[in-house]
DRENKOLVO-546208 format. One record per residue: z, x, y of N, C-alpha, C in turn; residue in three letters. Coordinates in steps of 0.001 Angstrom, whole numbers, padded with zeros to 6 digits, always signed. Layout:
BEGIN
ZXYZXYZXYALA;...
//
This chain:
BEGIN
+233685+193021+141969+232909+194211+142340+232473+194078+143797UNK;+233185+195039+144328+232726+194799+146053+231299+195131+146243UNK;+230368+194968+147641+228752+194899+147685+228652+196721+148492UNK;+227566+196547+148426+227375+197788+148666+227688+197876+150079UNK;+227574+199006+150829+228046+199603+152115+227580+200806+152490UNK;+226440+200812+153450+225894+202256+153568+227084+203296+154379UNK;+226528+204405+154240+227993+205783+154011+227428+205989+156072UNK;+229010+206280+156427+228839+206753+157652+227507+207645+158057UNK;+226901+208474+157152+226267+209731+157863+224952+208154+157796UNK;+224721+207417+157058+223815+206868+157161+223766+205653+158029UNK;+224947+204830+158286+225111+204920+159713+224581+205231+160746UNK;+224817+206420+161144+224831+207092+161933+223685+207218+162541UNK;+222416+207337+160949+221021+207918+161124+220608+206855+161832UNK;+220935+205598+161440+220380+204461+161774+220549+204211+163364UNK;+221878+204290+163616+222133+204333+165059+221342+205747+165934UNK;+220732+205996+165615+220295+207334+166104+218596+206749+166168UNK;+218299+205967+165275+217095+205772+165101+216873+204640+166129UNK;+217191+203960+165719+217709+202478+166980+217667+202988+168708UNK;+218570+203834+168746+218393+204610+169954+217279+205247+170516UNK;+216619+206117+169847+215389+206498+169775+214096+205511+170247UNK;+214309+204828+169462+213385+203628+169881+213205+202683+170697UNK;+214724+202599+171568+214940+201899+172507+214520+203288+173873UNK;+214877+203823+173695+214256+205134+174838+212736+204992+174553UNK;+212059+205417+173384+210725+205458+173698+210316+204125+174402UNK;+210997+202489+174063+209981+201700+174987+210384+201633+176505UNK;+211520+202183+176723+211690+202213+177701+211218+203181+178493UNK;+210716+204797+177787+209604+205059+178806+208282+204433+179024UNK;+207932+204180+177285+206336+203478+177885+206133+202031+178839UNK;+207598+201573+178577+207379+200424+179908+207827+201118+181330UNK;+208602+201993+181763+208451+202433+182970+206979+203463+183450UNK;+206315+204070+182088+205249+204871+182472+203940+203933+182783UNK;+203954+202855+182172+202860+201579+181998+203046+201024+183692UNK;+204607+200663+183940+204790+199996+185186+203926+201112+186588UNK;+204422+202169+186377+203823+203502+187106+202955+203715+187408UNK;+202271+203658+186472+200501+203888+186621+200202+202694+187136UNK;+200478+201606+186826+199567+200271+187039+199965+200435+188790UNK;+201249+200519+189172+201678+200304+190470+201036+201759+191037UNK;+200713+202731+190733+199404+203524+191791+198166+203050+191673UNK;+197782+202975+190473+196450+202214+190523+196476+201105+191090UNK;+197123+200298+191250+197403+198875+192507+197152+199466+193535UNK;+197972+200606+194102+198385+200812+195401+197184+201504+195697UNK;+196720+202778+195391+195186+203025+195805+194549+201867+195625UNK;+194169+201005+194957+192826+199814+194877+193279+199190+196219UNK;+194468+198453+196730+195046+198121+198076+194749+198774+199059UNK;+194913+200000+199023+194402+200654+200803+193484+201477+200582UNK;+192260+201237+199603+191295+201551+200008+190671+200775+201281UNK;+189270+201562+201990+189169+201104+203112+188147+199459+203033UNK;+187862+199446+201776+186512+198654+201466+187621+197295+201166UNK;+188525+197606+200203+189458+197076+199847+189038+195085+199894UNK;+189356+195232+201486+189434+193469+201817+188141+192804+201742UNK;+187276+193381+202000+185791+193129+201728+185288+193005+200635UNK;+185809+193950+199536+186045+193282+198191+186793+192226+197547UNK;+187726+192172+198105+188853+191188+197723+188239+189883+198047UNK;+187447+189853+199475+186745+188491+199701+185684+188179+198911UNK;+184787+189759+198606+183959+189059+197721+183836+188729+196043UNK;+184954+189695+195770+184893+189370+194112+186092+188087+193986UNK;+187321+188098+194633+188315+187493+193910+188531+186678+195029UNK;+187928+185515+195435+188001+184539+195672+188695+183081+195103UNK;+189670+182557+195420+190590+181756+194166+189708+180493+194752UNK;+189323+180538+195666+188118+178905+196083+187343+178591+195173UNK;+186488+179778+195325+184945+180432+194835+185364+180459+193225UNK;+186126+180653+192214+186743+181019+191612+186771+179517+190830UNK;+187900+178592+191372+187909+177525+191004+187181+176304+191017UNK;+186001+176425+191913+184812+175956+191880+183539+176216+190743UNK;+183358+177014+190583+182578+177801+190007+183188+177969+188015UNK;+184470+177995+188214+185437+177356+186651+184293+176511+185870UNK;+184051+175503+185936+183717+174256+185301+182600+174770+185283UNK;+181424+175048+185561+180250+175645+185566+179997+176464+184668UNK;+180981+177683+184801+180979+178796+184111+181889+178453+181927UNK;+182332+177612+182262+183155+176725+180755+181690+176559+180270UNK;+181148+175523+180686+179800+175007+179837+179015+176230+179328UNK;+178829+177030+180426+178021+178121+179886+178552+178719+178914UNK;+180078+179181+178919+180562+179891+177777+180791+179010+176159UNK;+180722+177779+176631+180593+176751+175576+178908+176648+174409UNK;+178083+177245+175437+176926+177795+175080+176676+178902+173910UNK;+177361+179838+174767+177388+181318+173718+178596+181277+172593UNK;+179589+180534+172774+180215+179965+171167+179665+179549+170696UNK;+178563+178728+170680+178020+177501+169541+177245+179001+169365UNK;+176283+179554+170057+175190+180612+169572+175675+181541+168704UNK;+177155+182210+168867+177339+182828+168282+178176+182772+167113UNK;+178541+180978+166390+178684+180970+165689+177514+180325+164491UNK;+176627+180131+164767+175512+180270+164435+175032+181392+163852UNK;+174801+182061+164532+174270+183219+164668+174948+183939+163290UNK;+176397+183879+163514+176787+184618+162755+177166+184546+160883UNK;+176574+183304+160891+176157+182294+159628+174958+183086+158879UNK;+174157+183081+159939+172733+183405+159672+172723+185014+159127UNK;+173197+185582+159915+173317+187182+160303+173854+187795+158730UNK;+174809+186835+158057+175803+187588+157179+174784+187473+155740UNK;+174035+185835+155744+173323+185501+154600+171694+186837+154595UNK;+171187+186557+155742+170234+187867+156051+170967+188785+155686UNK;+171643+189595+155961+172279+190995+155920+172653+191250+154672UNK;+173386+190216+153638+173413+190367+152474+172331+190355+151388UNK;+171294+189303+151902+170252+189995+151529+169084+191090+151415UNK;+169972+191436+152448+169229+193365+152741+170027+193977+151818UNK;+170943+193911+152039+171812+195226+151210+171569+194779+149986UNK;+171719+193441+149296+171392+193890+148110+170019+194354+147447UNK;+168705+193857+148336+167591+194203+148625+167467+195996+148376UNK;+168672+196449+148980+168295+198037+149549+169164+198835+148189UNK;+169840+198020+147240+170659+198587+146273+170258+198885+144770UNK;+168500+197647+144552+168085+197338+143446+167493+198858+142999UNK;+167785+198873+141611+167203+200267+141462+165567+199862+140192UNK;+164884+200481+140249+163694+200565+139280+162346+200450+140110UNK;+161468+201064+139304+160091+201340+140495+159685+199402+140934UNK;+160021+198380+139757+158952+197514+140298+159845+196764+141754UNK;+160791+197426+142056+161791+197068+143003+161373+197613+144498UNK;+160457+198628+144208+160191+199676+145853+159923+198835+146383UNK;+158976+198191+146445+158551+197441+148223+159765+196714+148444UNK;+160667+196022+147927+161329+195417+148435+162469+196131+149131UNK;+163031+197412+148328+163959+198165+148860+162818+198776+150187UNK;+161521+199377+150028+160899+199995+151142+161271+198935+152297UNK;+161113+197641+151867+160676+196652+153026+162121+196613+153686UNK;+163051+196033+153121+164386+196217+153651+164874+197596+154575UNK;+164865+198913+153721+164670+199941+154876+164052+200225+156183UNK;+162839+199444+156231+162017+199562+157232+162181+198809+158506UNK;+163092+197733+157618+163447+196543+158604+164899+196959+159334UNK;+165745+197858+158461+166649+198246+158785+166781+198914+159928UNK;+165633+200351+159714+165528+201313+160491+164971+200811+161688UNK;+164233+199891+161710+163426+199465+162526+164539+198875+163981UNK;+165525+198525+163796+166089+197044+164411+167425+197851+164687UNK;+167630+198838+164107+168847+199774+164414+168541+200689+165456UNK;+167130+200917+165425+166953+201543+166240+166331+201390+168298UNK;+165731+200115+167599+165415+199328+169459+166923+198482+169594UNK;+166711+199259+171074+168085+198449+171881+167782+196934+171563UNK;+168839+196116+171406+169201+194916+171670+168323+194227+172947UNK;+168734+194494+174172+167823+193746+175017+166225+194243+175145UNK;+166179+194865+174632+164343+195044+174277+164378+194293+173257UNK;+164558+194434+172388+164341+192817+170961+164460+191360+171652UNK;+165625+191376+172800+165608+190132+173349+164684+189524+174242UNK;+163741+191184+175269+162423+190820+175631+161299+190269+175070UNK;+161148+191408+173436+159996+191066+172221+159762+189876+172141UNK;+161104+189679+171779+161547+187969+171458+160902+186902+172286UNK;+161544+186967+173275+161294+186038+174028+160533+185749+174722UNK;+159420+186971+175023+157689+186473+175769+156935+187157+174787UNK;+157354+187635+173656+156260+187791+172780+155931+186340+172043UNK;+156895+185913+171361+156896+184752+170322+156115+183731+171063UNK;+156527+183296+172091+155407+182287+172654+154276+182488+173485UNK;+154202+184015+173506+152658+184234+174058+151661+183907+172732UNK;+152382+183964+171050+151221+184007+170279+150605+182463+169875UNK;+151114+181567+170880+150640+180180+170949+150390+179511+169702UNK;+151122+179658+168561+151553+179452+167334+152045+178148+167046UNK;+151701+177286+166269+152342+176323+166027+153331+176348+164937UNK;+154434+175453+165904+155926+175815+165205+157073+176778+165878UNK;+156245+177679+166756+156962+178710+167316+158255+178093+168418UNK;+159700+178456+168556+159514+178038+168765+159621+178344+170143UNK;+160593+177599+172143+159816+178451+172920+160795+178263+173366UNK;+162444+177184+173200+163329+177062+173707+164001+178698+173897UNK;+164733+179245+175019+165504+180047+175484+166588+180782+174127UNK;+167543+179416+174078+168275+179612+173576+168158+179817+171649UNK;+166707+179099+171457+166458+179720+170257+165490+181196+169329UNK;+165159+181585+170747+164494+182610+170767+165882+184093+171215UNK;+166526+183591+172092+167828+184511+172043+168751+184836+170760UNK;+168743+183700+170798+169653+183497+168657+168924+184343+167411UNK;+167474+184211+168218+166416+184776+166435+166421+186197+167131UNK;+166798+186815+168348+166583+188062+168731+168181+189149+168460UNK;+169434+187954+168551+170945+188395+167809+170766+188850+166505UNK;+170048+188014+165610+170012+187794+163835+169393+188866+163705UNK;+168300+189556+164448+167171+190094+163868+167836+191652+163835UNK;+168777+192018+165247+169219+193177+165508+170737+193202+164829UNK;+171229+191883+164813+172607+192453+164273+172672+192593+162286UNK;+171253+191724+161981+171525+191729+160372+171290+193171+159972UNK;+170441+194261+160689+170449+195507+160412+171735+196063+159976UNK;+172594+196049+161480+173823+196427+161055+174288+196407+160004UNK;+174741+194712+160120+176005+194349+158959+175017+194439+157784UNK;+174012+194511+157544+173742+195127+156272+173852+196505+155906UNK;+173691+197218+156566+174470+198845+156124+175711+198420+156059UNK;+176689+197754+156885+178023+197757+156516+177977+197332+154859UNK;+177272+195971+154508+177449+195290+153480+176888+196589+152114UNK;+176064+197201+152896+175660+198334+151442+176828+199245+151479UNK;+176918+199384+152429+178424+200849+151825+179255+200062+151335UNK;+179949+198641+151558+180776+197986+150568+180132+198121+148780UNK;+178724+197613+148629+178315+197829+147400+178816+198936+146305UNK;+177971+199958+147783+177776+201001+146799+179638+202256+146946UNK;+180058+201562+147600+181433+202016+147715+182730+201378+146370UNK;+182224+200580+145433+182425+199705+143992+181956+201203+142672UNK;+182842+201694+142284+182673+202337+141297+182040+202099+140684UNK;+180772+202731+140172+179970+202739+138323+180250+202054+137534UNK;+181669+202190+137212+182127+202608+136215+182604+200532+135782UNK;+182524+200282+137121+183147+198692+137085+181621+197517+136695UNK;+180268+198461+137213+179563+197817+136652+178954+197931+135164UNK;+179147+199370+134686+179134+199482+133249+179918+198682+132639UNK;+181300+198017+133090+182217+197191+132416+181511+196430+131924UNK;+181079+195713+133175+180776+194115+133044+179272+194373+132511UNK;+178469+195669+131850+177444+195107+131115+177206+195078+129860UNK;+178372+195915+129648+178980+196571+128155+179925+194986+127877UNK;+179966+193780+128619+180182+192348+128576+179589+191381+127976UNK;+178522+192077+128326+177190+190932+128239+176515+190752+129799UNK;+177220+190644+130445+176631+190426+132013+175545+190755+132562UNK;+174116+190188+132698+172950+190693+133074+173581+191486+134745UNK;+172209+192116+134584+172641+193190+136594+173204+191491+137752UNK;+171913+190546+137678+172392+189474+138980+174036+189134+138839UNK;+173838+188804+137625+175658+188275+137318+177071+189197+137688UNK;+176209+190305+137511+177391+191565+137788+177327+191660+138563UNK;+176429+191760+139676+176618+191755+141366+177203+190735+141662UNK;+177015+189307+141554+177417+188302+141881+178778+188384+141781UNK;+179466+188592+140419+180924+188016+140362+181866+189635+139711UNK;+180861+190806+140204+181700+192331+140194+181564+192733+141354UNK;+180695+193181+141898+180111+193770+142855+180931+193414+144375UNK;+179865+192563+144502+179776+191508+145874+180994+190959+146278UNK;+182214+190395+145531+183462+190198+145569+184274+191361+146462UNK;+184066+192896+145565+184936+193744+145641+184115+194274+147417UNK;+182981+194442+147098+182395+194691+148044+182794+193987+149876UNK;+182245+193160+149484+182811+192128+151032+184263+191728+151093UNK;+184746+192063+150564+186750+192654+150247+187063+193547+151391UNK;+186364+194646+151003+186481+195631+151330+186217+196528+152828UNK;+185211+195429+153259+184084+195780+154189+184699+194530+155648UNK;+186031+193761+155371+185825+192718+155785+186213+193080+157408UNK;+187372+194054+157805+187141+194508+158609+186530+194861+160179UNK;+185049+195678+159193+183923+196523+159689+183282+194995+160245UNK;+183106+193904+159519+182706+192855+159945+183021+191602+161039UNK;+184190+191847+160534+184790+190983+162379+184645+192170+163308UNK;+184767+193545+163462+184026+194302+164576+182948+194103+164749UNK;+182160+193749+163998+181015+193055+164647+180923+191737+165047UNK;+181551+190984+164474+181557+189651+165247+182070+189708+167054UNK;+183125+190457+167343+183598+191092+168563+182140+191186+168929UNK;+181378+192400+168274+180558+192688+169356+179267+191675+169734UNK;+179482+190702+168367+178108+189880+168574+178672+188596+169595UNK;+179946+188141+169950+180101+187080+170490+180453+188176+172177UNK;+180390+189373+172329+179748+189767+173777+178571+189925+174180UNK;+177740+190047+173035+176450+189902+173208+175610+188901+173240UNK;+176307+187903+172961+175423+186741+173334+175572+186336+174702UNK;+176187+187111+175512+175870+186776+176808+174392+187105+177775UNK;+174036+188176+176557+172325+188730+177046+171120+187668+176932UNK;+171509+186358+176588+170228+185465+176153+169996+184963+177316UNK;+171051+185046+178250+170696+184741+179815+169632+185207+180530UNK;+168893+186800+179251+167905+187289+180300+166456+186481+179824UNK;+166691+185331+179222+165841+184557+178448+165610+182910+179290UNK;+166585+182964+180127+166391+181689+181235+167872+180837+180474UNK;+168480+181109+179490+169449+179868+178818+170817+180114+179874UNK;+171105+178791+180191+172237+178425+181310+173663+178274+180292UNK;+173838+179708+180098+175335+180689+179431+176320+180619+180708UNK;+177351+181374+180219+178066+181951+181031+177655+182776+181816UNK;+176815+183309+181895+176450+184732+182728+175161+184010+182960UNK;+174235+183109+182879+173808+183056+183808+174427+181448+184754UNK;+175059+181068+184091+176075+179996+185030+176661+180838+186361UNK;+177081+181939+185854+177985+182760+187381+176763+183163+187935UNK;+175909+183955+187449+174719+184074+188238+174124+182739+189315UNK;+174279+181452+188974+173831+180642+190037+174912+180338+190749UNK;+176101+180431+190402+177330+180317+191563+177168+181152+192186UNK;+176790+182403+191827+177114+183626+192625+176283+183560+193632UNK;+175120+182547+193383+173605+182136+194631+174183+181186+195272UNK;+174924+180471+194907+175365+178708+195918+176308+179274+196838UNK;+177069+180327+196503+178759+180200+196781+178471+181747+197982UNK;+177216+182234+197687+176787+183645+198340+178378+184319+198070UNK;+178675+184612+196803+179969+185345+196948+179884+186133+195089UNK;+180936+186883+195034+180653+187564+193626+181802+187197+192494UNK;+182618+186378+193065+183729+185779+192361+183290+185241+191005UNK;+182258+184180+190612+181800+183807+189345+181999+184730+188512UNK;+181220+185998+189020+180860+187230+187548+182359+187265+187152UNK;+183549+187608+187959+184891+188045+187404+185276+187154+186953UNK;+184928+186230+187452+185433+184590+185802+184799+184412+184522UNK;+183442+184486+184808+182710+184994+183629+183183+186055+182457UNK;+183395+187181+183030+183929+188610+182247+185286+188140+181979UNK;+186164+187592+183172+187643+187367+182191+187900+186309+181726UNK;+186741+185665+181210+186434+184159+179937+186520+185300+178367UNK;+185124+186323+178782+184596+186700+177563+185794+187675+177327UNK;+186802+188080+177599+187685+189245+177512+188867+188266+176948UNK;+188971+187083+177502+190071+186403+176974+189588+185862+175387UNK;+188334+185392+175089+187722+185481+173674+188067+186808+172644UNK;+187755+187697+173338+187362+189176+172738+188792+189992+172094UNK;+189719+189365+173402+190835+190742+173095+191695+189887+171501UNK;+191768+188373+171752+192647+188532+170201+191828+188731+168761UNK;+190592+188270+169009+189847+188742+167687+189828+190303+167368UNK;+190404+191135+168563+189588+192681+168420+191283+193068+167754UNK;+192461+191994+168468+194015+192842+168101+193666+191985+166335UNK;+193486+190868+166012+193504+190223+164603+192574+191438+163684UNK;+191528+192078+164132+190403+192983+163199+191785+194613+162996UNK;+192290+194800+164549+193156+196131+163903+194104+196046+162917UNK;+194801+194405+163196+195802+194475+162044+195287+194209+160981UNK;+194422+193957+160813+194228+193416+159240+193389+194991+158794UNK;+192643+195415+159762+192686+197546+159665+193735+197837+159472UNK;+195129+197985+159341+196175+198709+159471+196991+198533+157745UNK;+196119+196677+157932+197183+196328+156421+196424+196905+155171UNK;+195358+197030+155290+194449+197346+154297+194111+198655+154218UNK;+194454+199275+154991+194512+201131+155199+192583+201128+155481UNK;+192178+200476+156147+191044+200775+155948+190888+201215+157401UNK;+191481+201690+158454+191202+202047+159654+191379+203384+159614UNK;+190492+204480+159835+190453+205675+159836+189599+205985+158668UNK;+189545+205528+157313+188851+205513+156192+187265+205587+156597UNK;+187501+204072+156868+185806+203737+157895+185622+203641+158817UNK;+186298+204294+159784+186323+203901+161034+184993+203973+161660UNK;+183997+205223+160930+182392+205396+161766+181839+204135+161185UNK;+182004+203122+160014+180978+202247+159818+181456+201348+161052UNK;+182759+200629+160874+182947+199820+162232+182698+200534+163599UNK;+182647+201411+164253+182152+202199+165317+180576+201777+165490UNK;+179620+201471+164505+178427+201228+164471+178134+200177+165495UNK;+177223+200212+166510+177296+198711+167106+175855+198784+167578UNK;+175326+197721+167805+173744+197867+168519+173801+198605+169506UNK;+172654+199382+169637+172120+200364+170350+171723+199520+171703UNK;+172288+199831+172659+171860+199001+174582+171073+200092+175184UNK;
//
């Protein structure tokens, strides 16, 4: 029995399709080359042009200023994986906080809302001010007064808002019908959240959640306005030694070289799960600046 053999017209389609596709990248790589080479060529003869060129992109200033600017960014990794430990265990305990239903439950759902609304709504670097000359003006013992741990408790406080609405629309995005299963089981409510709920839930939501990690490991570059020797404020003192502006553009293309594969790893795993466009406004959510 001979193997199969697709029929000329189908063939054909194929070669047609093939073709097709080799034209489209070949315009978007000549239209990509195009643009970039005017946008080169205006940024080049503008008149300011060389005066910029000396002061931002300096390869001296640049490679000096490297090693300086590493430690600092070595800084805001450790913070923001921290941080983001903290952020998910808080946040899950909001949402499920904000999901419990029965009156002797209100303050806790009130309290969770309040905390929600509260922290969603002040910008980020105002929490990082609160934070950081409020807490040790109240001369508290225990408090504590380091930079970098008062920046970290000012990330947790604004980003667990978030990812706890994300984490409640995962909840309450779990059909009824799956927790009637499991009680018509035997399964008290904790047990059914635990091993029905919460599973399907943070499944689902997982996404919406590395978009926030994106946005929380750019934001930990703001604890710098707290005195902690980050990346950004590492280029900030090169940018004083070196009297030049080269640091900041090493700085920014550290945090961009972090940023861009976690942000391409969050679309594909959006694309495989059909969940991009679905939710796209919960991941769109990001602290308020």
């Amino acid at each position: 029995m001979s193997g199969w053999s697709p029929s000329a017209l189908q063939v054909e389609r194929l070669a047609y399709r093939r073709g097709q596709a080799r034209r489209s990248t070949l315009v978007a790589v000549l239209s990509t080359v195009a643009l970039t080479g005017v946008a080169v060529l205006a940024l080049v003869r503008s008149p300011g042009w060389p005066r910029v060129r000396q002061s931002f992109f300096d390869p001296e200033v640049a490679l000096a200023s490297l090693p300086a600017v590493l430690e600092g960014l070595w800084l805001n990794l450790r913070v923001m994986a921290v941080c983001a430990v903290v952020i998910v265990v808080v946040a899950l305990a909001l949402a499920v906080a904000r999901t419990l239903r029965g009156p002797v439950f209100f303050p806790l759902r009130a309290a969770a809302t309040a905390y929600v609304d509260v922290f969603r709504g002040l910008p980020l670097i105002l929490v990082l001010l609160l934070v950081g000359f409020g807490l040790p003006g109240l001369r508290l013992q225990g408090i504590p007064t380091q930079a970098v741990v008062l920046g970290g408790l000012a990330l947790v406080l604004t980003y667990s808002a978030y990812v706890a609405e994300v984490f409640r629309a995962g909840i309450e995005s779990v059909h009824p019908s799956q927790v009637a299963a499991a009680r018509s089981l035997g399964l008290s409510r904790a047990q059914t959240m635990r091993t029905v709920v919460l599973p399907q839930a943070v499944r689902r939501v997982v996404p919406a959640l590395l978009n926030d990690l994106v946005a929380l490991q750019k934001d930990s570059g703001l604890i710098s306005i707290l005195g902690a020797i980050d990346a950004v404020r590492a280029a900030q003192i090169q940018t004083s030694v070196n009297a030049n502006f080269t640091p900041y553009v090493v700085a920014g293309f550290l945090f961009v070289l972090l940023t861009v594969p976690l942000t391409r790893f969050t679309e594909a795993l959006s694309r495989r799960s059909g969940w991009l466009g679905a939710t796209a406004g919960v991941a769109g959510a990001g602290p308020l600046r």
